[in-house]
C-alpha positions in Angstrom: 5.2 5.6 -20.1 2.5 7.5 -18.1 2.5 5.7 -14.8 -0.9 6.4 -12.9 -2.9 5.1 -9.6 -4.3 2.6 -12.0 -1.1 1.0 -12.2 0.5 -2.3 -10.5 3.3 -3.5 -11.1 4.5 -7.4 -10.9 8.7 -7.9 -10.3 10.0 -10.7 -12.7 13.2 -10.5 -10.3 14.6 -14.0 -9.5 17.3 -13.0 -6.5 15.5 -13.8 -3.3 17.2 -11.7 -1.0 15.6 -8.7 -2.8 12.7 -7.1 -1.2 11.3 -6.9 -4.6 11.1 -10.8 -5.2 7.8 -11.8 -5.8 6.3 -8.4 -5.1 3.6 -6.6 -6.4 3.7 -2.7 -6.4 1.2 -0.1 -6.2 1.9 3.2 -8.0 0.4 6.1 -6.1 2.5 8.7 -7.3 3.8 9.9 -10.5 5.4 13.3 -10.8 8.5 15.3 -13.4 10.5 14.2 -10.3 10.0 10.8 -9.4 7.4 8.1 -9.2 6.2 6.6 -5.8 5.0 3.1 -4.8 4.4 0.6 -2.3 4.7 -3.5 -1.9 1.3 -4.7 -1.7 2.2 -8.4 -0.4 5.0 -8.4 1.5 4.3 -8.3 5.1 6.4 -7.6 8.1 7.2 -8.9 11.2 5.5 -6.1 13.3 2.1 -6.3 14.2 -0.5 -3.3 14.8 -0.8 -3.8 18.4 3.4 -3.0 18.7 3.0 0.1 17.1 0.4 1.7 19.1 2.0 1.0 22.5 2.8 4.2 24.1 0.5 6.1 22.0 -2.7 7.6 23.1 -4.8 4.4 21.8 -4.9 1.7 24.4 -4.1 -1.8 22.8 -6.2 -3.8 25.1 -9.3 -1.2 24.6 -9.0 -0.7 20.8 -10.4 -3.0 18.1 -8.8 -6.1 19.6 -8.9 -8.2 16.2 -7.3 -5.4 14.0 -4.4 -5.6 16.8 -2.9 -8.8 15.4 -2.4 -6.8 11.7 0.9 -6.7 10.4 2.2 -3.9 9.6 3.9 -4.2 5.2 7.0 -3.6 4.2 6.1 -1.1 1.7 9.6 -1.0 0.2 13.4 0.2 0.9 13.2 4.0 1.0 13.3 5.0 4.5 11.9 2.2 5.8 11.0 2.9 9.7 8.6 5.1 8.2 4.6 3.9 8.7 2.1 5.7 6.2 -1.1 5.0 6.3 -2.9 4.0 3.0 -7.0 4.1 3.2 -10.0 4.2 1.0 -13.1 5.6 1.8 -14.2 8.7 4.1 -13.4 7.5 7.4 -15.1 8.5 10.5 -12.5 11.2 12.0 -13.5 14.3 13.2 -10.2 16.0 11.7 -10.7 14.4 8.3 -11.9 17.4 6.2 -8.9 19.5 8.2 -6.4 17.2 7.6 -7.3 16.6 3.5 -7.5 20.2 3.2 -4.1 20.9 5.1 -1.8 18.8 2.2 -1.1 16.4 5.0 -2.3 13.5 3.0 -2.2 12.8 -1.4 -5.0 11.4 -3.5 -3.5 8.3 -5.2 -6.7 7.2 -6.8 -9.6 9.8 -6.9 -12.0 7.2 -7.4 -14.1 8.9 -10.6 -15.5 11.7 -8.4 -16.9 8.8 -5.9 -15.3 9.7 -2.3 -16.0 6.4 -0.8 -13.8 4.9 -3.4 -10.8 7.4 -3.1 -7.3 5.6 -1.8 -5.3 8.4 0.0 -1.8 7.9 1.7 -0.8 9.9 4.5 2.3 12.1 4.1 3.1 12.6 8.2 3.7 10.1 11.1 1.4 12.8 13.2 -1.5 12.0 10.7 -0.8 8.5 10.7 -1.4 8.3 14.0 -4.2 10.5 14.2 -6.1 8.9 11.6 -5.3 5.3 12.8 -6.6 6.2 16.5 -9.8 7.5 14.9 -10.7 4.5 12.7 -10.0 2.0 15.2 -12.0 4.1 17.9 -14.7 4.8 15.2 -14.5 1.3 13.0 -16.5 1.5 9.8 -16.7 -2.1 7.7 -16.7 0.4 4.3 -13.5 2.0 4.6 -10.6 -0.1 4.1 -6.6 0.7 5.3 -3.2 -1.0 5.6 -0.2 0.4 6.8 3.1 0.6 5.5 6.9 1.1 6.5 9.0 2.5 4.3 8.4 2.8 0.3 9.4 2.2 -3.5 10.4 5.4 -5.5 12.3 5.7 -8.5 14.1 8.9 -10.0 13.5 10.5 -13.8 13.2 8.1 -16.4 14.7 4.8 -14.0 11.3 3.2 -14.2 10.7 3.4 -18.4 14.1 1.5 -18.2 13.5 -1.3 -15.8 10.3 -1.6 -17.5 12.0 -2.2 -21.0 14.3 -4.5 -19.7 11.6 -6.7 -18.5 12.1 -6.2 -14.6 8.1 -5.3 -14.0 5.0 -6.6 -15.8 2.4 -3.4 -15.7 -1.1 -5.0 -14.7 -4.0 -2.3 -14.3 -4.4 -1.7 -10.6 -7.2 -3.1 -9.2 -8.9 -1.8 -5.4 -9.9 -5.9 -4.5 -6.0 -7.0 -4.7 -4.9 -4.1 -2.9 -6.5 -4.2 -0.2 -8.1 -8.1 0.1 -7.7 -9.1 3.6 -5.1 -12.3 2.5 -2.1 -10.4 1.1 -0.2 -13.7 0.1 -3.4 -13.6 -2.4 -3.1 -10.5 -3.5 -0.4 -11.5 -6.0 -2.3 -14.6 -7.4 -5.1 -12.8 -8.4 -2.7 -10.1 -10.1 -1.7 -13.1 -12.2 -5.7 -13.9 -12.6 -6.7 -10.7 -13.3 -4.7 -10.8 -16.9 -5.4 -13.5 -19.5 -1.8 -14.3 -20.0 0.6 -17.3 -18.6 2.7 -15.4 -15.7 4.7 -18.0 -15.2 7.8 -16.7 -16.6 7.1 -13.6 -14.2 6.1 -15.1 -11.1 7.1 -18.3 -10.1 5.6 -20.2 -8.0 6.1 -18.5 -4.6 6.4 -21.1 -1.6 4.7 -20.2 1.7 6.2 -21.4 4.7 
């Protein structure tokens, strides 16, 4: 199976101690080598305003509602660390530099319409970079979530989990990716298909 940036996958697994229980994955990268991913809805315990301390970007100057933001756990491969997933052409002064340099990959390329692009940071240098620069420069069209750690899989592991029923491929959608309620995000997965998910997502019980 050709697994693209239009791709999100759904976990049917039922152990609760998984990461992957009840989670909904976004593939960004699909190579001869392995594919990449991260958890959409499955936040963490760290908040925004944690990791900027002792950066250069003051916490009680910077854009004081973005600071309560948790960060997501974006899956088990080396999990401390934070990428930076965005869409749109933020307002950085470094941007063209940085896109050009290889420091970040094009998971969507949104048809040839830049303001719709998703990109993901490959650095924590460029993480922090861009992140000081959006929150010192906020623009309401660009959109951006940050992640610790990631999903990957090797040659061939994916096709298999796939046929054994452990994911439900839905076509990735920008509006559950990045809506602002990520407990949502995996309801409207389950919306956005005409098809009784049920037997793939339970009911998941907020606290």
């Amino acid at each position: 199976m050709n697994y693209s940036h239009k791709m999100l996958l759904a976990s049917s697994t039922t152990e609760p101690d998984s990461l992957f229980h009840h989670s909904l994955v976004y593939i960004t990268a699909h190579t001869d080598r392995h594919t990449l991913g991260f958890i959409v809805n499955r936040e963490s315990t760290t908040l925004l305003s944690e990791l900027v301390k002792g950066t250069e970007l003051d916490p009680d100057t910077a854009a004081a509602p973005k600071m309560t933001r948790p960060l997501l756990l974006g899956g088990p491969v080396s999990s401390m660390h934070i990428s930076l997933m965005y869409q749109g052409v933020p307002a950085a002064p470094a941007l063209a530099k940085i896109e050009r340099g290889d420091r970040v990959y094009t998971a969507y390329d949104g048809d040839g319409d830049k303001t719709q692009a998703i990109k993901v940071t490959k650095t924590a240098e460029v993480t922090e970079k861009l992140l000081r620069d959006m929150l010192e420069r906020p623009d309401p069209e660009v959109r951006y979530q940050l992640f610790m750690g990631h999903a990957s899989w090797e040659p061939g592991q994916l096709d298999d989990e796939v046929k054994y029923d452990q994911w439900l491929v839905l076509d990735a959608d920008p509006e559950i990716i990045f809506h602002p309620r990520t407990t949502k995000r995996r309801e409207m997965a389950a919306r956005s298909i005409d098809l009784n998910l049920g037997r793939w997502l339970p009911p998941l019980q907020h606290p």
